[in-house]
N, C-alpha and C positions, 0 to 999 in steps of 0.2 A: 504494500500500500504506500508507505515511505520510502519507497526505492531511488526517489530522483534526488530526495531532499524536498529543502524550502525552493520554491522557482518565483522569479521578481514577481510574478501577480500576484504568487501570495504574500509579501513583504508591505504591497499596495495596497490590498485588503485590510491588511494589520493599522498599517497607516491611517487608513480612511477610519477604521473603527477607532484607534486612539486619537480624534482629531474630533470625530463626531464625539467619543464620550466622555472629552476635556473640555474642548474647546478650544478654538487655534489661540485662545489670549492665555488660556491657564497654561500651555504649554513650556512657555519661557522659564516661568517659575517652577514649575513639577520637573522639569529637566535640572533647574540650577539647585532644587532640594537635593535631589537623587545626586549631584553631584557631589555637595558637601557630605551628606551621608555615605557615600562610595569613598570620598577622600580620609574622615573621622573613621571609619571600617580600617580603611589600609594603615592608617596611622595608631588604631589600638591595638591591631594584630601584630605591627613591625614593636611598637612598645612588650608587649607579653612574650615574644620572641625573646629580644634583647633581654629580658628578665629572668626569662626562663634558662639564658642560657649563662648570666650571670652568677646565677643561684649555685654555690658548689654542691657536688654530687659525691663524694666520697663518702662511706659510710659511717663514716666520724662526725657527719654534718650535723651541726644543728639545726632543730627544727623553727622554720619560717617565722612562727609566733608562739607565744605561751598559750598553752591550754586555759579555755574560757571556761572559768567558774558558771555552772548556773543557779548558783541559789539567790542572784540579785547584780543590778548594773553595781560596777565597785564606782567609789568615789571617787571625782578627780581632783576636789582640791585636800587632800590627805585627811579629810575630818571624817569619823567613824559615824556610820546612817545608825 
């Protein structure tokens, strides 16, 4: 059934229907969102990368944070609840 692929009139079709169920004015803007979104995407994933591979991996390592109490938030300015 998909043997040829996408062919240009179905590209055209796609087109005309996200054109009809935008509108050519909201266009501009629903493109330049999806931009900064795709951009904040590529730049949290290149951060957690870099972090990830910061992080030492020997098995001597310490663990990333202290184990969280849950019998209550603890206090931050040193005064006992």
């Amino acid at each position: 059934m998909l043997r040829n692929g996408l062919e240009p009139w179905h590209l055209l079709i796609v087109a005309i229907v996200v054109i009809v169920l935008f509108g050519s004015k909201k266009l501009p803007d629903t493109a330049r969102s999806l931009g900064r979104s795709m951009r904040i995407l590529k730049s949290e994933a290149k951060a957690l990368k870099e972090e990830g591979a910061a992080e030492p991996q020997g098995p001597d390592a310490a663990p990333a944070a202290p184990p969280v109490s849950r019998s209550g938030p603890a206090a931050t300015d040193g005064r006992a609840r």
